[in-house]
C-alpha positions as CSV (number, residue, x, y, z in Angstrom):
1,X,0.0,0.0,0.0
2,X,1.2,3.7,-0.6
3,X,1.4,6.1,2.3
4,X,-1.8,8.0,2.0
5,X,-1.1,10.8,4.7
6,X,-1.6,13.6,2.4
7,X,0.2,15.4,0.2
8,X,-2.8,18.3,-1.0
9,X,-5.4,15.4,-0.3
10,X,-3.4,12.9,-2.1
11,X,-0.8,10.0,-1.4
12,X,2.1,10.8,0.5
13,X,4.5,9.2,-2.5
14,X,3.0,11.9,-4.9
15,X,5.2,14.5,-3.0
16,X,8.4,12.2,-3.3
17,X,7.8,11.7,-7.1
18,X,6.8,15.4,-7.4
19,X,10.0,16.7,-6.1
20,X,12.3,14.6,-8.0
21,X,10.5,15.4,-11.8
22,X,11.0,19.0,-10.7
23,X,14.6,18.7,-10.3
24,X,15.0,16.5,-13.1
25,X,13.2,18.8,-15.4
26,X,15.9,21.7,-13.9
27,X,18.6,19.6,-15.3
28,X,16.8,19.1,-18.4
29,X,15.8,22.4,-18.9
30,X,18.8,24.3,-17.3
31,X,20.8,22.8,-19.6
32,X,18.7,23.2,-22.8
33,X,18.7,26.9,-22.2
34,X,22.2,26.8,-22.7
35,X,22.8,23.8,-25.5
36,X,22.3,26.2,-28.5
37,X,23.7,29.3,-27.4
38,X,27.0,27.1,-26.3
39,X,27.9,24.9,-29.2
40,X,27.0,28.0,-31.5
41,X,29.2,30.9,-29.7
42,X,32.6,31.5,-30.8
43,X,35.5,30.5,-29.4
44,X,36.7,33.3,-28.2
45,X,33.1,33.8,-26.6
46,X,33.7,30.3,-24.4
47,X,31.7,28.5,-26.6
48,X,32.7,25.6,-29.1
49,X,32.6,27.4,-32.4
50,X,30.7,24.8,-34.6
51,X,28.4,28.0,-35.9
52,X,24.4,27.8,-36.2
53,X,23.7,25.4,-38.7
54,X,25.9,22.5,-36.8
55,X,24.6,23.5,-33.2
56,X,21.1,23.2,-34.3
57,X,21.4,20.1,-35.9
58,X,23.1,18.6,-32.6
59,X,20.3,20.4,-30.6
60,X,17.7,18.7,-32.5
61,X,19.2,15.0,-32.5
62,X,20.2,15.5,-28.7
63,X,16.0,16.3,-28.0
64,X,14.9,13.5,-30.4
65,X,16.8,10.8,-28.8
66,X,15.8,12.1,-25.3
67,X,12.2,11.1,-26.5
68,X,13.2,8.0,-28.5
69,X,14.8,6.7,-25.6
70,X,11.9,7.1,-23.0
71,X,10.7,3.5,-25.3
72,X,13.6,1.2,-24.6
73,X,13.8,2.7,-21.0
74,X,10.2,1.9,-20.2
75,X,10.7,-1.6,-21.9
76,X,14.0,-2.3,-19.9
77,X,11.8,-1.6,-16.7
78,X,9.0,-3.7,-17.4
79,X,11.3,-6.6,-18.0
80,X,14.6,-6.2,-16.0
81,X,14.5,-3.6,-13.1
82,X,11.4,-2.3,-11.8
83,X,10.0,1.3,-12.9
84,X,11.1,2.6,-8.8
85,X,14.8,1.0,-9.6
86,X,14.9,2.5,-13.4
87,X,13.8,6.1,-11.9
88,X,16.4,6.1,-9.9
89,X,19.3,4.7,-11.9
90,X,18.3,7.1,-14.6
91,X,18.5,10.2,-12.3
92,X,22.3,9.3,-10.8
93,X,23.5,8.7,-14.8
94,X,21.4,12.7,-15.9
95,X,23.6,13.8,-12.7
96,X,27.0,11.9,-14.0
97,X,26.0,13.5,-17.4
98,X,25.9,17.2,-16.2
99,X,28.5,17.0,-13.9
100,X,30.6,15.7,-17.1
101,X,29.8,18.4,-19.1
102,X,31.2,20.7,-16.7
103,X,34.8,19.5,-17.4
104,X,35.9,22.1,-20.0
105,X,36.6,19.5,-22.8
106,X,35.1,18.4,-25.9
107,X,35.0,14.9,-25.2
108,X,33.8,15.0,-21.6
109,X,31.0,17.4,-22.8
110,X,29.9,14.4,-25.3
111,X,30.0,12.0,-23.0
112,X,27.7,14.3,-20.7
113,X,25.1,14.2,-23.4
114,X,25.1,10.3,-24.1
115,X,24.9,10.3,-20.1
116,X,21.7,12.4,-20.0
117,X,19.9,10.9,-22.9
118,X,20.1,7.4,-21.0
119,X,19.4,8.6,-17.9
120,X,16.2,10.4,-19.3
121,X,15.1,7.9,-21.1
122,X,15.2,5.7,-17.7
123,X,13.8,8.0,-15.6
124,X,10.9,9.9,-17.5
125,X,8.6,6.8,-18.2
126,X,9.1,5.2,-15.2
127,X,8.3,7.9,-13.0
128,X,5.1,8.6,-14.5
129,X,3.9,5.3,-14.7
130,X,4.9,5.0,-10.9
131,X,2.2,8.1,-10.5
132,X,-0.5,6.1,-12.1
133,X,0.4,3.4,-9.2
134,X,-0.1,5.3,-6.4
135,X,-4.0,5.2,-7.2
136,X,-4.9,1.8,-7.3
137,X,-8.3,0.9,-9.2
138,X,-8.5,4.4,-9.0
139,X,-9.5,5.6,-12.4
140,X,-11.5,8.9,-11.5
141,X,-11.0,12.5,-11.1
142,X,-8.8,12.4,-7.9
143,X,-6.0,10.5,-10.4
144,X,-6.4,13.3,-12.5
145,X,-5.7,15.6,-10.2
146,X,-2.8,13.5,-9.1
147,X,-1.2,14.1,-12.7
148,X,-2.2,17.3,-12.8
149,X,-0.4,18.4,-9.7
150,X,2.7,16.0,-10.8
151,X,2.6,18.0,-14.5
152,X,3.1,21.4,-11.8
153,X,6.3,20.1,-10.4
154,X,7.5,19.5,-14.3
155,X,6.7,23.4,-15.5
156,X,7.9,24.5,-11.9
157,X,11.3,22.6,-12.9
158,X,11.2,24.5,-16.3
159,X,10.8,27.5,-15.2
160,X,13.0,28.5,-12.6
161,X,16.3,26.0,-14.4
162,X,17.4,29.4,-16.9
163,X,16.8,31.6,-14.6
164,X,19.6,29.8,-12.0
165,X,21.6,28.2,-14.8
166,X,21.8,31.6,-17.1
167,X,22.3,33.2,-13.9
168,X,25.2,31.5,-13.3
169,X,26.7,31.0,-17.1
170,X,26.7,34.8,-17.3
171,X,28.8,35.6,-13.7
172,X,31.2,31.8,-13.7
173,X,31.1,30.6,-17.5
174,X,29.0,27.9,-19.7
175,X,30.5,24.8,-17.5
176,X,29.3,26.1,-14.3
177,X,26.0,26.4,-15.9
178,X,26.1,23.1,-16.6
179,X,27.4,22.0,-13.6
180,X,24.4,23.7,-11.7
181,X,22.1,21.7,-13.3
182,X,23.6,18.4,-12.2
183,X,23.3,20.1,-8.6
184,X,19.9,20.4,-9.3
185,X,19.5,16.2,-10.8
186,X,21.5,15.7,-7.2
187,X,18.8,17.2,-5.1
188,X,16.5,15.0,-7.0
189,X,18.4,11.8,-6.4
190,X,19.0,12.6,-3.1
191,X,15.2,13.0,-2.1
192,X,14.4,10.3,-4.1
193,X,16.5,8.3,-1.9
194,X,15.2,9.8,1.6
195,X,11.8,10.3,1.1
196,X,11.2,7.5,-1.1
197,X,9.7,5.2,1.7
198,X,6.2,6.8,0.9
199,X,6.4,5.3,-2.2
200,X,4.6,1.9,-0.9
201,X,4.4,-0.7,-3.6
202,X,4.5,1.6,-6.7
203,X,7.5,0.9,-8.8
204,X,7.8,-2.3,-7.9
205,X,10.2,-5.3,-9.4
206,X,9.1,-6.1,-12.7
207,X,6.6,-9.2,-13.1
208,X,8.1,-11.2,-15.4
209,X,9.2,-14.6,-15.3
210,X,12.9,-15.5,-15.2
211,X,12.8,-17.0,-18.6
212,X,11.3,-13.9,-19.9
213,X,13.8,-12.0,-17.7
214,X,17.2,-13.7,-19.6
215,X,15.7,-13.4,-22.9
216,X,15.6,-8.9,-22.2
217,X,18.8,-9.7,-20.8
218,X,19.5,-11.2,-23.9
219,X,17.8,-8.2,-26.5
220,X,19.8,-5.8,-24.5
221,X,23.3,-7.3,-25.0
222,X,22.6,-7.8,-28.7
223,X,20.8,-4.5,-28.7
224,X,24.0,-2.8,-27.6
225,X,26.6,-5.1,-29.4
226,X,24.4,-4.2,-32.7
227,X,24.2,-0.3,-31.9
228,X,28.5,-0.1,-30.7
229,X,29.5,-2.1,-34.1
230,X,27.1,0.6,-36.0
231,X,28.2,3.5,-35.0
232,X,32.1,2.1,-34.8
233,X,32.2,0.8,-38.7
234,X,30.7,5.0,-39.0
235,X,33.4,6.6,-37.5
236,X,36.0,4.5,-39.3
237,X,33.9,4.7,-42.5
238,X,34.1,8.7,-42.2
239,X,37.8,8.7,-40.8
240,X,38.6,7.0,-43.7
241,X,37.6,9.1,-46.2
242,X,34.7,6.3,-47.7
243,X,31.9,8.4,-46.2
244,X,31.6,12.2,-45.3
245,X,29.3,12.2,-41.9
246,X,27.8,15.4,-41.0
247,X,25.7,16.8,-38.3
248,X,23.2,17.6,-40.1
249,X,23.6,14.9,-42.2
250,X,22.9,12.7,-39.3
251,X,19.8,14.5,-38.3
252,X,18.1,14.5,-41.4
253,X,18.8,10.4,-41.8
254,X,17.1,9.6,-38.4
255,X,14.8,12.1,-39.7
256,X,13.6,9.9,-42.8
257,X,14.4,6.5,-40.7
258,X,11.4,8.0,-38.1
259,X,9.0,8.2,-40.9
260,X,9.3,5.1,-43.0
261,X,9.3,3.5,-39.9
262,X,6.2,4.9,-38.4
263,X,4.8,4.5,-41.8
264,X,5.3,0.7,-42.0
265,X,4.2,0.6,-38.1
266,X,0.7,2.3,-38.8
267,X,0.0,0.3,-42.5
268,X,1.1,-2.6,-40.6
269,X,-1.5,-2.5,-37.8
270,X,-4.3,-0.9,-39.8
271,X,-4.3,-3.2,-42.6
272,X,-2.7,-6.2,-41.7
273,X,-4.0,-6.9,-37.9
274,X,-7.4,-7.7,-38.4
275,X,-9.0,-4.6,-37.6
276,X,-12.9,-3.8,-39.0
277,X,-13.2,-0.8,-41.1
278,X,-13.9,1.5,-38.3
279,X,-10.9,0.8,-36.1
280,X,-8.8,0.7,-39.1
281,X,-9.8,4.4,-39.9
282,X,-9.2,5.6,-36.3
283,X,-5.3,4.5,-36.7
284,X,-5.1,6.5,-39.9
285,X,-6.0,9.4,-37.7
286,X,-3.5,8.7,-35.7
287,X,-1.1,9.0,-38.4
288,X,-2.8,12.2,-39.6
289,X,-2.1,13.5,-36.0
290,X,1.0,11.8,-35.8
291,X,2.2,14.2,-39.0
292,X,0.6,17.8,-37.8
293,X,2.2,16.9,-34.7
294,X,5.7,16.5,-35.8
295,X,5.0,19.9,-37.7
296,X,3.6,21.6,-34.2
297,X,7.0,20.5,-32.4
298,X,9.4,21.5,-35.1
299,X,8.0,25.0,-34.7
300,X,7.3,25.2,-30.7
301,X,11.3,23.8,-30.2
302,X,12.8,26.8,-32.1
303,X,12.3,28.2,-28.6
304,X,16.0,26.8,-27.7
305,X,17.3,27.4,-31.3
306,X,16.4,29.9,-33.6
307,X,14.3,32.1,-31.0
308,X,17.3,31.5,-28.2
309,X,19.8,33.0,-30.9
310,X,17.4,36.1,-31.5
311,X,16.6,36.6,-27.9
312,X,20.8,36.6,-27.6
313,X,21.6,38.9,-30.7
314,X,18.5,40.9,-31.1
315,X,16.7,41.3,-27.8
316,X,17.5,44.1,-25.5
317,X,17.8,42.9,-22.3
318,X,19.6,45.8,-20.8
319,X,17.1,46.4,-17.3
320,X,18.3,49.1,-15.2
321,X,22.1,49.2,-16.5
322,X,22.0,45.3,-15.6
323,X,21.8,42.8,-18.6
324,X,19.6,39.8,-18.4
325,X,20.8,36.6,-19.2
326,X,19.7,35.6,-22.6
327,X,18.2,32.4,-20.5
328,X,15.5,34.0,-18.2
329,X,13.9,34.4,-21.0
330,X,13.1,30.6,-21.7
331,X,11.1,30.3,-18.2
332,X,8.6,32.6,-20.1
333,X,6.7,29.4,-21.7
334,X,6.5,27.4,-18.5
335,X,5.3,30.5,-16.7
336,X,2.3,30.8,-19.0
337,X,1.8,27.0,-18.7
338,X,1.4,27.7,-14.9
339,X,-0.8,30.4,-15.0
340,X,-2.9,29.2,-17.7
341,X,-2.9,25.2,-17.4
342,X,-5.8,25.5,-15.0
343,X,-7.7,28.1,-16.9
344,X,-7.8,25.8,-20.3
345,X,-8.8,22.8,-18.2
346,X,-11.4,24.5,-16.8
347,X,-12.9,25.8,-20.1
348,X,-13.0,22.6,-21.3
349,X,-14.8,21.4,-19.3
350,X,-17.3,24.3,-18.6
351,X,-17.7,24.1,-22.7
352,X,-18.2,20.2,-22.8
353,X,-21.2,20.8,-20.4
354,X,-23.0,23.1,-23.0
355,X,-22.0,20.4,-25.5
356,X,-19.9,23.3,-27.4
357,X,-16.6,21.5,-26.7
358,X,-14.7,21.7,-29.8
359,X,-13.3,18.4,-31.7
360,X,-10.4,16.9,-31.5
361,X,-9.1,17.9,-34.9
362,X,-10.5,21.5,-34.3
363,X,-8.5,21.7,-30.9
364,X,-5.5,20.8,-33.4
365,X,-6.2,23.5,-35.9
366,X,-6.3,26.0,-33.6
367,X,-3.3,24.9,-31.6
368,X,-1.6,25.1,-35.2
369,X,-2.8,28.3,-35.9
370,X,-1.8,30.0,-32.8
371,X,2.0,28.5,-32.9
372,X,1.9,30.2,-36.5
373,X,0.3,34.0,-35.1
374,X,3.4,33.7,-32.8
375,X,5.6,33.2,-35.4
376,X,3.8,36.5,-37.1
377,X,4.7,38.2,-34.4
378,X,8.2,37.7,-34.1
379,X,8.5,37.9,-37.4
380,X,7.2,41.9,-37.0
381,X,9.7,41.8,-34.4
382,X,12.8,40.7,-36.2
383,X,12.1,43.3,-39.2
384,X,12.4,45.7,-36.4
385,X,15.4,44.8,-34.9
386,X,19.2,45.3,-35.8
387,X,22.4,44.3,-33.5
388,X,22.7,48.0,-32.4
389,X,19.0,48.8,-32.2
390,X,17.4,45.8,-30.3
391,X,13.9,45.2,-29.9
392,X,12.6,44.7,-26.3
393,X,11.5,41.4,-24.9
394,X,7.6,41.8,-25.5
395,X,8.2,40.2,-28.4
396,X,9.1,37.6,-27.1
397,X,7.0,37.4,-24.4
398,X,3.7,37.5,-26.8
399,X,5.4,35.2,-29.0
400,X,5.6,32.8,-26.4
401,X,2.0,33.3,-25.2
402,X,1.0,32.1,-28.2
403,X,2.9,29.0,-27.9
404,X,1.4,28.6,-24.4
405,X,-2.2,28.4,-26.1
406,X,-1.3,26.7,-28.9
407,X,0.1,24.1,-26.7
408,X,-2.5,23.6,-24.4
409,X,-4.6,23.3,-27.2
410,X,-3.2,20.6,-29.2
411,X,-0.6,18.5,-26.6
412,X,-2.7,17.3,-23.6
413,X,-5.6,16.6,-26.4
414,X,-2.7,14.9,-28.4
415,X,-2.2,12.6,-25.3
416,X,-5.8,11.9,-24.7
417,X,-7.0,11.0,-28.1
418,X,-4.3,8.8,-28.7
419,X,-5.8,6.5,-26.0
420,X,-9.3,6.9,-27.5
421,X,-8.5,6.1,-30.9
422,X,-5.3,3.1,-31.0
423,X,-6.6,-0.2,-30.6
424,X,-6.6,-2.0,-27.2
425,X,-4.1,-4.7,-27.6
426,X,-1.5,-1.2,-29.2
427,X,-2.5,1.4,-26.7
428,X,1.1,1.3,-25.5
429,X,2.7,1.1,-28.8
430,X,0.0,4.3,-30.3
431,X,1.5,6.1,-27.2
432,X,5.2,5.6,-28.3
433,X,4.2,7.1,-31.5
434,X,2.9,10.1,-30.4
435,X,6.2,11.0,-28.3
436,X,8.1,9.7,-31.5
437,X,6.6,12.6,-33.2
438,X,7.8,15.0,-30.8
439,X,11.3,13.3,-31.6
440,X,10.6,14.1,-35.5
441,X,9.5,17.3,-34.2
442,X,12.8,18.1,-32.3
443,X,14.9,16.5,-35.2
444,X,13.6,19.3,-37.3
445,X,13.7,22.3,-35.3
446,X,17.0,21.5,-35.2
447,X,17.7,21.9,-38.9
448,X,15.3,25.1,-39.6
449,X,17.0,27.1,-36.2
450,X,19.9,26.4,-38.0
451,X,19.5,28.5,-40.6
452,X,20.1,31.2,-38.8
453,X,23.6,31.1,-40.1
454,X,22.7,31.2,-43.7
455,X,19.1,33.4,-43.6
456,X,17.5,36.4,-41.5
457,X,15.7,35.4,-38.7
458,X,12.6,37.2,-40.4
459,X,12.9,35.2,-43.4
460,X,13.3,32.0,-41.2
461,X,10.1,32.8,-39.2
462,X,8.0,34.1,-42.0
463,X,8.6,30.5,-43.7
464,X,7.5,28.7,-40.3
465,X,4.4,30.8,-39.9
466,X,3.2,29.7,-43.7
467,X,4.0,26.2,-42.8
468,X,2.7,25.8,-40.0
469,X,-0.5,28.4,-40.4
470,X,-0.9,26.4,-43.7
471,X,-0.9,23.4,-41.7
472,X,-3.3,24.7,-39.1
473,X,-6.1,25.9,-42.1
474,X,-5.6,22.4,-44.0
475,X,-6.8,20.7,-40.3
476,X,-9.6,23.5,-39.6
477,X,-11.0,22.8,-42.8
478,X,-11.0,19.1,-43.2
479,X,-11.6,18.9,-39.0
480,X,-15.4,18.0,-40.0
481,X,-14.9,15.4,-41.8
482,X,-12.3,13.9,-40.1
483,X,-14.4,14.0,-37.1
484,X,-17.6,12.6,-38.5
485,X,-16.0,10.2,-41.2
486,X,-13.4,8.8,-39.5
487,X,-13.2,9.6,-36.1
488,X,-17.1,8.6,-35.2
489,X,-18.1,8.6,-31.1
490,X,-14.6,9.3,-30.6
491,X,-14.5,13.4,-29.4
């Protein structure tokens, strides 16, 4: 049983779980604030020199495989570990991982990353499947609220990491700023470890058989064997002249890997599975959500690239003779998500009870079409703005508000339909493909901030605003017949 003594009216485990996401998301967060703005600077600046069209691409793969590994890491706790055991391992390896990246060299700062996406990938399942457990058979509102408090601790997390870590970076350097965030995974682990004893039974060992445990055992050596020999016969393939591998090279192959395979994966299970007509039309929605979904993220994540570079270059930030850290102004979006989380839920609902709750594919149009008026705006913005006449943070600020909305708009109703539409016996496997398309997502906001070093950031934005506002008016117009065609009692 898990200790129920009350943490806001809930079980006492939530506030263990709660604490440890929030500094996990610091980490996370601290450090993306920086990722860009580092691996793009000059030298001479502290930063790595690679230029704007290598960082982004980097950026992008780095976020991708954070998501793509949350799959193998839920797997390897089902099977081998145990979701609490996973959670935990995960958060000491994101720690390892910053506090590596605050060596000043190249290959320590590598190894950081590598370090971080495992430990993510560990760690973020597993902990919210371990907040599912702490309400057993219970499938109502006070579950809900559960999450809803847990998704708190996440934005909380996001929002104060860049104002600490830029903080830092701007009075001790870039590796301090990294190093901070690992100070902030250590907190996390170190909680985890002390105030985990409220956790009960949730996160328990996995219930597998031992047969079924030496055959994972088994995937995962082969797994890794398979995955060292790939990327070995790479290196020696591009050291040796055979093969020229790129950054951005890289990111655009996992880029077209995602889709075909996503696209086999979905014609596979709609057409070869057995489904009736009407179940086989619900996962072809899913693939038309998977698609406008990957387009919504590659436009949101220029937040760290693209948007991070203008806030750096073309932002004044100059407040009473003291300059703000290019960073603060990434806890903008999570603020808004804080403030406005409860107001959306709450429409929602009140609009659902005059039956005027819009669709599902409506709720993605205008999610679409908000993320593109931001991108208006700060397009406005950058036509403005010049190195030595810098536009003032508003711009920003707006642009971001209209991210916020767009967001809440189109991701929690992402999450939701996905369990209404996939099939029972693929519920899990429909779920992985809705956080693969963030990783799509992320793989291409790498490549467009990028751009940045070839193109005017108006220019750049203006293109992202057609796409994605195109995007947005293709789903508003086609949200009917999606919805009554395709979609039937699902809303």
């Amino acid at each position: 049983m898990t200790d129920s003594r009350g943490f806001f009216g809930h079980p006492r485990g939530l506030s263990t779980l709660f604490f440890t996401e929030l500094w996990e998301r610091f980490s996370y967060y601290g450090m993306k604030a920086m990722l860009f703005l580092y691996v793009s600077a000059t030298i001479a600046e502290g930063g790595m020199g690679w230029g704007a069209e290598n960082a982004g691409a980097l950026v992008g793969l780095y976020n991708s495989f954070v998501y793509l590994l949350a799959l193998p890491g839920g797997w390897i706790a089902d099977r081998l570990i145990g979701p609490r055991r996973a959670v935990l391992v995960g958060a000491i390896i994101i720690a390892c991982g910053h506090y590596s990246m605050a060596i000043p060299m190249e290959a320590t700062f590598f190894l950081g990353l590598a370090l971080i996406i495992i430990g993510t990938g560990l760690l973020k399942p597993n902990i919210s499947t371990m907040v599912g457990e702490l309400y057993p058979g219970d499938t109502g509102a006070r579950r809900d609220a559960g999450f809803s408090i847990f998704y708190m601790g996440i934005n909380i997390g996001a929002m104060i990491a860049p104002l600490a870590c830029g903080w830092v970076r701007l009075d001790f350097g870039w590796h301090m700023g990294f190093g901070l965030a690992g100070v902030g995974m250590t907190f996390g682990v170190l909680w985890y470890l002390f105030d985990g004893k409220h956790l009960g039974e949730a996160g328990g060992p996995p219930r597998h058989d031992e047969e079924s445990r030496r055959k994972a055992i088994g995937v995962c050596w082969k797994s890794g064997i398979s995955i060292f020999l790939a990327v070995a016969l790479a290196i020696l393939l591009h050291v040796g002249g055979i093969i020229n591998i790129t950054w951005p090279g890289v990111n655009d192959f996992f880029g077209v890997f995602i889709l075909v395979l996503v696209a086999i994966f979905l014609s596979y299970v709609a057409f070869f599975t057995g489904l009736d007509w009407a179940a086989t039309k619900k996962v072809i929605v899913i693939g038309i959500l998977f698609f406008f979904t990957a387009i919504f993220w590659s436009g949101f994540e220029q937040a760290s690239t693209s948007l991070n570079a203008f806030a750096d270059t073309f932002t004044d930030r100059i407040i009473l003779g003291w300059e703000m850290p290019t960073e603060f102004l990434q806890s903008v979006n999570p603020f808004f998500i804080i403030v406005l989380a409860p107001v959306f839920g709450s429409l929602w609902i009140r609009l659902a009870s005059k039956n005027m709750n819009p669709s599902i594919p409506l709720k993605f149009s205008l999610g679409l079409l908000q993320l593109a008026l931001g991108f208006v705006v700060i397009m406005f913005g950058a036509k403005a703005a010049t190195e030595a006449d810098p536009v003032a943070p508003t711009w920003l600020c707006m642009t971001y508000l209209l991210f916020t909305t767009g967001e809440l708009c189109l991701s929690p109703v992402g999450l939701s339909s996905i369990t209404k539409l996939a099939p029972q016996k693929y519920v899990s496997q429909m779920m992985g493909i809705w956080f693969i398309a963030a990783a799509l997502g992320n793989l291409i906001a790498g490549r467009v901030g990028g751009m940045i070093e070839h193109l005017a950031h108006a220019d750049i934005f203006r293109t992202v605003a057609y796409v994605v506002g195109g995007a947005g008016l293709f789903f508003l117009v086609v949200s009917p017949l999606i919805q009554k065609r395709m979609m039937g009692d699902v809303k």
